[in-house]
Backbone bond lengths (Angstrom), bond angles and torsions (degrees), N, CA, C in turn:
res aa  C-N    CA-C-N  psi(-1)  N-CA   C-N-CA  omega(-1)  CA-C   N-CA-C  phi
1 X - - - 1.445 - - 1.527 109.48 -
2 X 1.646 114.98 127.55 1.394 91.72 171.70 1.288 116.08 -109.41
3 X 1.474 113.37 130.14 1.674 129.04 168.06 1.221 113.04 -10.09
4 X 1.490 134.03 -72.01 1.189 153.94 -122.34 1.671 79.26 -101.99
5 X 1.226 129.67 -93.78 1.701 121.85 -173.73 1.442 118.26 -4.40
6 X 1.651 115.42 -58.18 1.391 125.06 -175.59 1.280 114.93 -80.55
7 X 1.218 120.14 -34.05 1.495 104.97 164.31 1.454 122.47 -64.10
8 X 1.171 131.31 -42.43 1.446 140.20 149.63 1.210 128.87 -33.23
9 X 1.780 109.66 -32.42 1.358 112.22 178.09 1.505 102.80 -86.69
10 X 1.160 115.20 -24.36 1.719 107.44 179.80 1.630 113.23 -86.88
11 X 1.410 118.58 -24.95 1.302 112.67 -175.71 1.509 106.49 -71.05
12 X 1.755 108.52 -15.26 1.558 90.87 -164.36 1.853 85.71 -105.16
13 X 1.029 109.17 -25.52 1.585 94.53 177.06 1.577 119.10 -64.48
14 X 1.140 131.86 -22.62 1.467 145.18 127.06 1.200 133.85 -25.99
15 X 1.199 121.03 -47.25 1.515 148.63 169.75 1.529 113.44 81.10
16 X 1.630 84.23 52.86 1.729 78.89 -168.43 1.593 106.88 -107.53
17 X 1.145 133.67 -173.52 1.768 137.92 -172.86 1.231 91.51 -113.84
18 X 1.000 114.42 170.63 1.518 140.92 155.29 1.369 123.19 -54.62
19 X 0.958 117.70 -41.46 1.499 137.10 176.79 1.562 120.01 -57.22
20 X 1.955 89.31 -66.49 1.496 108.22 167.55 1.534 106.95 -43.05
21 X 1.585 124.25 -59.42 1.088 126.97 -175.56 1.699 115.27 -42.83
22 X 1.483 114.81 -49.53 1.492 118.78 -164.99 1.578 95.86 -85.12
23 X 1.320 116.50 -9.83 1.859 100.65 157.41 1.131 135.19 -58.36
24 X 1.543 93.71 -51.27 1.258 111.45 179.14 1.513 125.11 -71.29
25 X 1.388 95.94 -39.65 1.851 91.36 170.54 1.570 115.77 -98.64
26 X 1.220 125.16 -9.35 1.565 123.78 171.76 1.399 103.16 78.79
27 X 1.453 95.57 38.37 1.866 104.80 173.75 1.644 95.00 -123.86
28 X 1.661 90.78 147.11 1.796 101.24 -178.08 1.741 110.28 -68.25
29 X 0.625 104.92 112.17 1.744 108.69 160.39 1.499 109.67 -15.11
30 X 1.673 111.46 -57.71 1.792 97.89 -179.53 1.871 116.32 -68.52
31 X 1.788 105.39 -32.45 1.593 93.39 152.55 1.721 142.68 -55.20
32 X 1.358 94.41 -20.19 1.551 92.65 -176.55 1.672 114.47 -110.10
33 X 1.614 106.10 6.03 1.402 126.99 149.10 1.679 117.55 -59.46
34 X 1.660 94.17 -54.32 1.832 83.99 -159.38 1.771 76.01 -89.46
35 X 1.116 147.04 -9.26 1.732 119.16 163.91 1.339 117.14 -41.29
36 X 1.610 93.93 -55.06 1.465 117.65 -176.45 1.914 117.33 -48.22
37 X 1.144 97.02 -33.58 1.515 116.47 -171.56 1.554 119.20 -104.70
38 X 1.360 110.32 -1.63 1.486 133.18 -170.25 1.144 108.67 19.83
39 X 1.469 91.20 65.47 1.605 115.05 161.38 1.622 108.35 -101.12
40 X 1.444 125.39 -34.31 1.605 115.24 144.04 1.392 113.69 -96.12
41 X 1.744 108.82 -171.36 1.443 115.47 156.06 1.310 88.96 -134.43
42 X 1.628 101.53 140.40 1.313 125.88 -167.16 1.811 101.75 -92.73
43 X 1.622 100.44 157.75 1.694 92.06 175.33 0.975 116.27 -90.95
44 X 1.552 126.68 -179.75 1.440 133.64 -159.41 1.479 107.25 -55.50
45 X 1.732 109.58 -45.71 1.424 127.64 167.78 1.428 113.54 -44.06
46 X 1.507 124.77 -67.07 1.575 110.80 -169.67 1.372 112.39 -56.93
47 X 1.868 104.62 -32.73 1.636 96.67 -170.74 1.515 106.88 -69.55
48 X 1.116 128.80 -19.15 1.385 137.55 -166.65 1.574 103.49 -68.18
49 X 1.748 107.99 -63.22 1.524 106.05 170.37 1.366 132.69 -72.61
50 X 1.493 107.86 1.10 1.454 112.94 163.42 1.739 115.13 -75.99
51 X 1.273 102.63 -60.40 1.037 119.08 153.73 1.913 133.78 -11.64
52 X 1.441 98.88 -63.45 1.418 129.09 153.16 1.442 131.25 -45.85
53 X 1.555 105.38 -51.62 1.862 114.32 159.18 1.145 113.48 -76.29
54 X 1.451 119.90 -12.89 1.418 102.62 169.73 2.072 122.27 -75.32
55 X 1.162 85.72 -43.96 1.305 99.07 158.12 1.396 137.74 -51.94
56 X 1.111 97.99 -53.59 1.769 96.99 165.83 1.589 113.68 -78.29
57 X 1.535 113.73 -10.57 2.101 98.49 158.31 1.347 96.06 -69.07
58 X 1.375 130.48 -38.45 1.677 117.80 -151.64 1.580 92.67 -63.12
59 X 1.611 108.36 -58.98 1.424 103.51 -172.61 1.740 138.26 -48.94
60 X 1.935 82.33 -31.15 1.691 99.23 168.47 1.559 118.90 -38.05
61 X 1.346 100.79 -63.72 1.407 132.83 -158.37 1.386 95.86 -60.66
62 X 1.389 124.47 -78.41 1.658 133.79 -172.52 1.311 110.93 -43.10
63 X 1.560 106.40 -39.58 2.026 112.29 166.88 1.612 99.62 -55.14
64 X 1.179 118.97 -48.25 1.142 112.02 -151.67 2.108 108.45 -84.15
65 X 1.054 93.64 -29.91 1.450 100.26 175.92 2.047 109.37 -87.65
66 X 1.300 104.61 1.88 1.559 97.81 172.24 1.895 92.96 -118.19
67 X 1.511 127.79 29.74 1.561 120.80 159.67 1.669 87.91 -115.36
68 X 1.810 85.75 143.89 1.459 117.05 179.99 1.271 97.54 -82.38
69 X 1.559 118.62 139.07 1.407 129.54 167.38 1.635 111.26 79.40
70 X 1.260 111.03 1.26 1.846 114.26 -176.99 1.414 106.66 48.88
71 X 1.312 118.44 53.49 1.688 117.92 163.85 1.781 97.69 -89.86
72 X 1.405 109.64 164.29 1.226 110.92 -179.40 1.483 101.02 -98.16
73 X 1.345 105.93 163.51 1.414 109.65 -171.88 1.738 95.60 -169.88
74 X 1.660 85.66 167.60 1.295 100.75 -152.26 1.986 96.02 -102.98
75 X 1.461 117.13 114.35 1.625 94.60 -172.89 1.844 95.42 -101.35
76 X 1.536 90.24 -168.78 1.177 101.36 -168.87 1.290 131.32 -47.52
77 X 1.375 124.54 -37.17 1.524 153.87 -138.07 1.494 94.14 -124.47
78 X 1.568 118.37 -8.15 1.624 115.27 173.86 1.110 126.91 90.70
79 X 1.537 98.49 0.53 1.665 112.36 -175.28 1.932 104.41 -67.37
80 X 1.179 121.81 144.80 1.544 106.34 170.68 1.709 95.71 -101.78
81 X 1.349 103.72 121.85 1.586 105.77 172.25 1.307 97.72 -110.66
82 X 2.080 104.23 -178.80 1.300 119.58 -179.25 1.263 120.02 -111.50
């Protein structure tokens, strides 16, 4: 299986950037390129906090699609949804 495919397939099924991604996990954009490209293999740790931002878009999103009128708001867990 390669690493890099599936992470790619979830960041974009998410609709997230690269960028967004290295916010959220405090990984450089050109590291989570060659993940993406399995040009490295990442450690248990990066995959873990990749892993982790992926999760908190899912949660973003579902916050954000259960507020009336798409105001942003602040949920429990600190996420800012819409």
């Amino acid at each position: 299986m390669q690493v890099g495919r599936e992470v790619r397939l979830r960041r974009n099924e998410l609709q997230m950037s690269l960028r967004e991604v290295a916010e959220l996990t405090e990984l450089s954009t050109g590291f989570l390129s060659q993940v993406e490209n399995d040009q490295v293999s990442p450690s248990l740790a990066s995959l873990g906090r990749i892993a982790e931002a992926a999760d908190t878009a899912v949660r973003a999103a579902q916050f954000r699609r259960s507020q009336p009128g798409g105001a942003f708001r602040r949920s429990p867990q600190g996420d800012i949804g819409r």
